[in-house]
mmCIF file of the N, C-alpha and C atoms, coordinates in Angstrom:
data_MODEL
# 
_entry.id   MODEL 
# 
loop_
_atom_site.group_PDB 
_atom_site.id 
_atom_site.type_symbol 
_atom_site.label_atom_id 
_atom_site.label_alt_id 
_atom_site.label_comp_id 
_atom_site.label_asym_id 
_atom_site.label_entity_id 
_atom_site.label_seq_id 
_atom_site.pdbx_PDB_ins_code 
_atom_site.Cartn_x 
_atom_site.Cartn_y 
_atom_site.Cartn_z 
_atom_site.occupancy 
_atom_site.B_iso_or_equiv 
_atom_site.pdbx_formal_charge 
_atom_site.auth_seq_id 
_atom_site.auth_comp_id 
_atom_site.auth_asym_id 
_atom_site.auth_atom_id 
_atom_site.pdbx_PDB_model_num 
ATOM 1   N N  . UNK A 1 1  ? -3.342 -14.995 -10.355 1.00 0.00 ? 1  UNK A N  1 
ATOM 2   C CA . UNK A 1 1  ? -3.629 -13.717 -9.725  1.00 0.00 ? 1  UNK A CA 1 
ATOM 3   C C  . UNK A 1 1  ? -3.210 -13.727 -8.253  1.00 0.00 ? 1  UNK A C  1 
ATOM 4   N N  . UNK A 1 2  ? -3.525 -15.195 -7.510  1.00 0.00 ? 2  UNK A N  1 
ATOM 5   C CA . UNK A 1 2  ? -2.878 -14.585 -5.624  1.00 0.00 ? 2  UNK A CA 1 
ATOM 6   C C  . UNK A 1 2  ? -1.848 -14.660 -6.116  1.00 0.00 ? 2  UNK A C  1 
ATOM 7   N N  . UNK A 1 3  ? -0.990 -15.255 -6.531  1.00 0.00 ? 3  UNK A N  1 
ATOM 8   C CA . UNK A 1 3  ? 0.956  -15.195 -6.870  1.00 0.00 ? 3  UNK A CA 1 
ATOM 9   C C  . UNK A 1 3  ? 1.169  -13.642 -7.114  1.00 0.00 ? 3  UNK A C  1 
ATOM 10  N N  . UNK A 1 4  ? 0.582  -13.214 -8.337  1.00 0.00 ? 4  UNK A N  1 
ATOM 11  C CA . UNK A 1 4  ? 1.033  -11.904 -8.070  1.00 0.00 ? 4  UNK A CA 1 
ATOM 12  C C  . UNK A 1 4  ? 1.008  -11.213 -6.973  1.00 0.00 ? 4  UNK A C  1 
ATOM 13  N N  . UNK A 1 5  ? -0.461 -11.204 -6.046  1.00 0.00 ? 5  UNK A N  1 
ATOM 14  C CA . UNK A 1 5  ? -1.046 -10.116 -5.072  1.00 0.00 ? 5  UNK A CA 1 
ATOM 15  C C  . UNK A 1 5  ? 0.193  -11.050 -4.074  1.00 0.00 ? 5  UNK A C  1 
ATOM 16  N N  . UNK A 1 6  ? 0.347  -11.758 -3.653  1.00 0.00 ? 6  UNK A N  1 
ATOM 17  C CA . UNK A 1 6  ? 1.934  -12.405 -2.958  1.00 0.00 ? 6  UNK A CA 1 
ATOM 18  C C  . UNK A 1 6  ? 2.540  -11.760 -2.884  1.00 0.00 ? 6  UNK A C  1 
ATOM 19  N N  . UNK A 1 7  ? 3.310  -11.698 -4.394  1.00 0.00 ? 7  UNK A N  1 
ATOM 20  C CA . UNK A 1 7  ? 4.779  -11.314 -4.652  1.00 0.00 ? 7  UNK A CA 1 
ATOM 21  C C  . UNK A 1 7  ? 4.872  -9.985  -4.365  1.00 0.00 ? 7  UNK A C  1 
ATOM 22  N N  . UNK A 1 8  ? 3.623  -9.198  -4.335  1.00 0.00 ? 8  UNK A N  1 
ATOM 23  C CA . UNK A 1 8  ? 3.876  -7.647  -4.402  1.00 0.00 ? 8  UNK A CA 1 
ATOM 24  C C  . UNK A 1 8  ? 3.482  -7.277  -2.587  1.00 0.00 ? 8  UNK A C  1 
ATOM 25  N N  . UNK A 1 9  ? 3.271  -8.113  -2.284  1.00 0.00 ? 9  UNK A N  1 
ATOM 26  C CA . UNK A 1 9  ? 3.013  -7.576  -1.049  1.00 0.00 ? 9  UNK A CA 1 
ATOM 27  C C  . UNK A 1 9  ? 4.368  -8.191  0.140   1.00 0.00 ? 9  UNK A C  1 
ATOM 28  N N  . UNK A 1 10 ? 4.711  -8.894  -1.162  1.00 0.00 ? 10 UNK A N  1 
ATOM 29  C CA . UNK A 1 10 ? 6.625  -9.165  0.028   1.00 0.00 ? 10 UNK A CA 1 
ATOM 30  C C  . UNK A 1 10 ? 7.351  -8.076  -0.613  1.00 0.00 ? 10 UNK A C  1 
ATOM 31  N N  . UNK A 1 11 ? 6.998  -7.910  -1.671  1.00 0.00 ? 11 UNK A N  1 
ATOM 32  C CA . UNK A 1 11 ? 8.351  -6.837  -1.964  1.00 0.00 ? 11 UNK A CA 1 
ATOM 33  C C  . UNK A 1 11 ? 7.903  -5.270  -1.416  1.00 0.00 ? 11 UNK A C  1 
ATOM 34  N N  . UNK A 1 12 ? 6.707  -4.873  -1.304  1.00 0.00 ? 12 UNK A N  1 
ATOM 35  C CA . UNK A 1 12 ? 6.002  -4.133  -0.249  1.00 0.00 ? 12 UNK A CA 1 
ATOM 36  C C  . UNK A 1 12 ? 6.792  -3.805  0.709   1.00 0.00 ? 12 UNK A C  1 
ATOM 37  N N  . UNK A 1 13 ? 6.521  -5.120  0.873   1.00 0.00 ? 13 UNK A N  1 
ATOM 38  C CA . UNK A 1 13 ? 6.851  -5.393  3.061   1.00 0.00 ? 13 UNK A CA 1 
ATOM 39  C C  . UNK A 1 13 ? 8.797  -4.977  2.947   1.00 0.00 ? 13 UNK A C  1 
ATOM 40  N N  . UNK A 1 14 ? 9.454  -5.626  1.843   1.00 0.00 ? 14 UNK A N  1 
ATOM 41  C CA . UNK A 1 14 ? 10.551 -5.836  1.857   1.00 0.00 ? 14 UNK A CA 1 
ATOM 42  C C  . UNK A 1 14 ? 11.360 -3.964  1.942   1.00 0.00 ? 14 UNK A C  1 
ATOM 43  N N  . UNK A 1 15 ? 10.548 -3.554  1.023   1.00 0.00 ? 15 UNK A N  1 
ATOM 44  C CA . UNK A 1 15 ? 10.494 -2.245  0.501   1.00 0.00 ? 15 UNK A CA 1 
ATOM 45  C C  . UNK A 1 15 ? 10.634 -1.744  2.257   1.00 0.00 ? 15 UNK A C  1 
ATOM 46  N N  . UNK A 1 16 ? 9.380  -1.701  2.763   1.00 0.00 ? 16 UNK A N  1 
ATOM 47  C CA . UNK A 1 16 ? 8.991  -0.923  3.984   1.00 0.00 ? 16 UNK A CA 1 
ATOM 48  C C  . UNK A 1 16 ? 9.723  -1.112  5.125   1.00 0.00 ? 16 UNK A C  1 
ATOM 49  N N  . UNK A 1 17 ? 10.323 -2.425  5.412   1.00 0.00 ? 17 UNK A N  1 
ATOM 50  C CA . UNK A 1 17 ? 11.772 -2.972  6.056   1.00 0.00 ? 17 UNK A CA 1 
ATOM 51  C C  . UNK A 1 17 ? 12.453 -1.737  5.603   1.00 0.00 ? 17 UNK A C  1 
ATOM 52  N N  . UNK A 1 18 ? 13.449 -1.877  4.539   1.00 0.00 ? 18 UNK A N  1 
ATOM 53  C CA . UNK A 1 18 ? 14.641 -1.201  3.838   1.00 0.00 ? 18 UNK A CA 1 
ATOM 54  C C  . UNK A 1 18 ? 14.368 0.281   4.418   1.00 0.00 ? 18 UNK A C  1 
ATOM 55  N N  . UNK A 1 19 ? 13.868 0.976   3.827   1.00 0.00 ? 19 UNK A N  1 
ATOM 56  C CA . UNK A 1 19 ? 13.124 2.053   4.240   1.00 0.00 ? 19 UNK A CA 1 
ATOM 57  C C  . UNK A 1 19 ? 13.028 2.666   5.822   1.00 0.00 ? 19 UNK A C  1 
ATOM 58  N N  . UNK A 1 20 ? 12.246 1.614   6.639   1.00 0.00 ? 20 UNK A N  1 
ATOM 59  C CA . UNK A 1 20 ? 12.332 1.834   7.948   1.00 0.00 ? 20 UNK A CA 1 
ATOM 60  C C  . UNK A 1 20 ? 13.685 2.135   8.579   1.00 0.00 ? 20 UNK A C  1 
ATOM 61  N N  . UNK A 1 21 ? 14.635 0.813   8.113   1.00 0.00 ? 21 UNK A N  1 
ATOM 62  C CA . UNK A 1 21 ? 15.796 0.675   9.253   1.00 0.00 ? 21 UNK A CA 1 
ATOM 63  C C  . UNK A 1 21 ? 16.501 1.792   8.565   1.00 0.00 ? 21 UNK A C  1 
ATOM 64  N N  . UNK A 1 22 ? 16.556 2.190   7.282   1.00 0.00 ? 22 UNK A N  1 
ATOM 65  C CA . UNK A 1 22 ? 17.566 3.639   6.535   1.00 0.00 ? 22 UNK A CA 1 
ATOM 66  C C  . UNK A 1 22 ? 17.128 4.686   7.384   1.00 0.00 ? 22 UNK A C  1 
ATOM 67  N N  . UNK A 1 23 ? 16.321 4.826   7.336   1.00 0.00 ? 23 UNK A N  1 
ATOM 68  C CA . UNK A 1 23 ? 15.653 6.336   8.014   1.00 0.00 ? 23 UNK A CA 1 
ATOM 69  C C  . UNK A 1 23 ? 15.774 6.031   9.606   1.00 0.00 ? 23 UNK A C  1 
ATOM 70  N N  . UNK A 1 24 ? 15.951 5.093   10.133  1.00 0.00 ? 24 UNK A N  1 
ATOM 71  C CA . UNK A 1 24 ? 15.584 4.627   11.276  1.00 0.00 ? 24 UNK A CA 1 
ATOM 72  C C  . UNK A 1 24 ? 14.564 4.880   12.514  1.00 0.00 ? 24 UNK A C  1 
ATOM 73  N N  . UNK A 1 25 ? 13.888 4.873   11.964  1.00 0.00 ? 25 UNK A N  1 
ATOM 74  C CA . UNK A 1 25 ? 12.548 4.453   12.224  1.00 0.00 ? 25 UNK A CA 1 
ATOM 75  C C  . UNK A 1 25 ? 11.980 3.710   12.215  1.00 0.00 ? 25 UNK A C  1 
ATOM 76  N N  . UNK A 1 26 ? 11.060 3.115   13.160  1.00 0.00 ? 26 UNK A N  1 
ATOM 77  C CA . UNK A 1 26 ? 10.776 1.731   13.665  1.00 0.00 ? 26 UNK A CA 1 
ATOM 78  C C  . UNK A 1 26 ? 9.251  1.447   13.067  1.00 0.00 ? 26 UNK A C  1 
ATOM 79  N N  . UNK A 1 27 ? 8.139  2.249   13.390  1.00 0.00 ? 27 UNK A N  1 
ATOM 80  C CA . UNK A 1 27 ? 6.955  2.381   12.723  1.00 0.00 ? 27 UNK A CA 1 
ATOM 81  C C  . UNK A 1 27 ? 6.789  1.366   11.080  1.00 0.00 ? 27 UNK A C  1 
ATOM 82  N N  . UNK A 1 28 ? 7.703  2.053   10.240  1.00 0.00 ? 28 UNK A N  1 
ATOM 83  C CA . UNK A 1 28 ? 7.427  1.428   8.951   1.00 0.00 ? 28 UNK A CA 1 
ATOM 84  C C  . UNK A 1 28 ? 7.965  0.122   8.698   1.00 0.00 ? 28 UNK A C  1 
ATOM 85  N N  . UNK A 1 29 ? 9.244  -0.693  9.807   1.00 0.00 ? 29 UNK A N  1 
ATOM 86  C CA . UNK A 1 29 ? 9.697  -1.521  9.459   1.00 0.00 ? 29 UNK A CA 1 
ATOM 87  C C  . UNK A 1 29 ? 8.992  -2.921  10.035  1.00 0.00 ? 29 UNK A C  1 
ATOM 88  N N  . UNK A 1 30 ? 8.429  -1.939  11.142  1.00 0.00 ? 30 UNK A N  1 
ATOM 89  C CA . UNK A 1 30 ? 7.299  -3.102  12.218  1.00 0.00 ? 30 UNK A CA 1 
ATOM 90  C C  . UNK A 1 30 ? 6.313  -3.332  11.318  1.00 0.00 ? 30 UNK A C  1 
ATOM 91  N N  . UNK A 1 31 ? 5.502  -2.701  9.987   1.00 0.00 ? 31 UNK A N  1 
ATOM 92  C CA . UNK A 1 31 ? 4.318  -2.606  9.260   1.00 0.00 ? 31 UNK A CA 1 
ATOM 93  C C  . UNK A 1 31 ? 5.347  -3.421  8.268   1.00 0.00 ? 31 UNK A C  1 
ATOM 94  N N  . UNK A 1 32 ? 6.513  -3.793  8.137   1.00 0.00 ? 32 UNK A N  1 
ATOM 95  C CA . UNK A 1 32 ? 7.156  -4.519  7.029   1.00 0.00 ? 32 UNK A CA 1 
ATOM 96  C C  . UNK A 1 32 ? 6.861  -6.096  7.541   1.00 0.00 ? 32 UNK A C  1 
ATOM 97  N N  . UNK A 1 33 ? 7.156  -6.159  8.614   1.00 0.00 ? 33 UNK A N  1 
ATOM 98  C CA . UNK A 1 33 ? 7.371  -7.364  8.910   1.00 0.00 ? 33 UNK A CA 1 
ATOM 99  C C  . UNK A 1 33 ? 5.660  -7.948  8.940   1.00 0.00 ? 33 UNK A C  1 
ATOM 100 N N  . UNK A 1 34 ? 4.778  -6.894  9.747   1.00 0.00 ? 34 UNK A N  1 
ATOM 101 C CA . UNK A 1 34 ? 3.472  -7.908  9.869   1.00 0.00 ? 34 UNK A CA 1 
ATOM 102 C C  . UNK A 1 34 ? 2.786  -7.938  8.096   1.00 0.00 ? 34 UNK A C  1 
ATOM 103 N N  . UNK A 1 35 ? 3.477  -7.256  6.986   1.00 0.00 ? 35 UNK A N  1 
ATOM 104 C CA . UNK A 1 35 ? 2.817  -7.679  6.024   1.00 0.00 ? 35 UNK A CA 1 
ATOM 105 C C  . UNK A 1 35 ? 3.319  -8.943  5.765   1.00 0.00 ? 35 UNK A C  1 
ATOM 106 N N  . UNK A 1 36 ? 5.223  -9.378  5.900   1.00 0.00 ? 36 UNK A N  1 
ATOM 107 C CA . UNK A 1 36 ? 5.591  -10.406 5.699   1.00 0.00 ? 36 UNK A CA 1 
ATOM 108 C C  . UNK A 1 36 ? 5.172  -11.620 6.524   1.00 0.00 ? 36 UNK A C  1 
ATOM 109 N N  . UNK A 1 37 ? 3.867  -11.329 7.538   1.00 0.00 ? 37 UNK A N  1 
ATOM 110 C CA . UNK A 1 37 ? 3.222  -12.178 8.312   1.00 0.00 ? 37 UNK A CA 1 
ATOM 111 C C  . UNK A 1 37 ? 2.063  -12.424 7.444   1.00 0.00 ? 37 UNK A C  1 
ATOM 112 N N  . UNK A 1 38 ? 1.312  -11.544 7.281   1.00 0.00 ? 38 UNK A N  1 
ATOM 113 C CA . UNK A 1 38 ? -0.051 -11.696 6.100   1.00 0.00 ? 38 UNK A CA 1 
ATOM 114 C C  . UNK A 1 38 ? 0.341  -12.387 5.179   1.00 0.00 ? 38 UNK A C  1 
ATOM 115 N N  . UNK A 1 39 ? 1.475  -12.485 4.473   1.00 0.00 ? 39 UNK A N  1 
ATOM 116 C CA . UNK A 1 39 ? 2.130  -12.774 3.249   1.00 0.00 ? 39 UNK A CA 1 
ATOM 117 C C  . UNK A 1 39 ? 2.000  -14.116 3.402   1.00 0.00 ? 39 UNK A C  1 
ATOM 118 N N  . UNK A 1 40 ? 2.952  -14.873 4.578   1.00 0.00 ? 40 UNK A N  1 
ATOM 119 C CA . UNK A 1 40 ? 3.116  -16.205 4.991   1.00 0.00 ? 40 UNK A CA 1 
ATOM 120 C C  . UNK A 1 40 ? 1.751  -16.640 5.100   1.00 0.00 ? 40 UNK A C  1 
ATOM 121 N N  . UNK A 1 41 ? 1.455  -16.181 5.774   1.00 0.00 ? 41 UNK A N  1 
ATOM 122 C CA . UNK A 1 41 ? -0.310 -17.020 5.985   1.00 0.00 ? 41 UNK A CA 1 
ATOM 123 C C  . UNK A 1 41 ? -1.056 -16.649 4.797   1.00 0.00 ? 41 UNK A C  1 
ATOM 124 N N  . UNK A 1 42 ? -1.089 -15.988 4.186   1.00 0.00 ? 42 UNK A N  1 
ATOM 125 C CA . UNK A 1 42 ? -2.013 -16.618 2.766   1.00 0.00 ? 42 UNK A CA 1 
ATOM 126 C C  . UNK A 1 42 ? -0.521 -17.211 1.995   1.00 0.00 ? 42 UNK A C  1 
ATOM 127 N N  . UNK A 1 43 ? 0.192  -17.301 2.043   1.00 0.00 ? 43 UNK A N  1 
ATOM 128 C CA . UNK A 1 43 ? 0.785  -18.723 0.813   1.00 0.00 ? 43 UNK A CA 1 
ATOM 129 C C  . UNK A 1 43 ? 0.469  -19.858 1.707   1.00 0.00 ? 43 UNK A C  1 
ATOM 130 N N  . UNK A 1 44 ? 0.317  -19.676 3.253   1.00 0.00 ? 44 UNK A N  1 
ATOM 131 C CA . UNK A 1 44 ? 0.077  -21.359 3.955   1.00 0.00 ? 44 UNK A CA 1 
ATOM 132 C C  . UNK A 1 44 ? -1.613 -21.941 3.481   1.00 0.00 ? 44 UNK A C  1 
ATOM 133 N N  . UNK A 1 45 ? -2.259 -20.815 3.224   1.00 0.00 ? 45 UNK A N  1 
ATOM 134 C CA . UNK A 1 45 ? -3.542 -20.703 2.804   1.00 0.00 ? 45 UNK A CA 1 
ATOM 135 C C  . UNK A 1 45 ? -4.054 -21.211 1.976   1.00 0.00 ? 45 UNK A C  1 
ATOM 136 N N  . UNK A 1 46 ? -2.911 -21.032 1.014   1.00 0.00 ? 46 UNK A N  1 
ATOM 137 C CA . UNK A 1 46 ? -3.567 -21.923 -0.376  1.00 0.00 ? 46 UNK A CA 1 
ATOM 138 C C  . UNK A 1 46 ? -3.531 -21.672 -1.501  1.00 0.00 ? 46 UNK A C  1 
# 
């Protein structure tokens, strides 16, 4: 179950990147990256 809640919250983040820089807009791509921060620290987590 965390592997899944992981995987979906990089492809989230990955999603919200893509998204941001297309439209260009900065807001959604800055909320991409700090999920791909949450992301890292719970897989360092455990």
């Amino acid at each position: 179950m965390h592997n899944i809640l992981l995987y979906l919250l990089i492809i989230i983040a990955l999603v919200m990147i893509f998204l941001g820089i297309k439209a260009s807009m900065l807001p959604p791509a800055l909320t991409g990256v700090g999920f791909l921060v949450i992301a890292a620290m719970r897989y360092k987590k455990g």
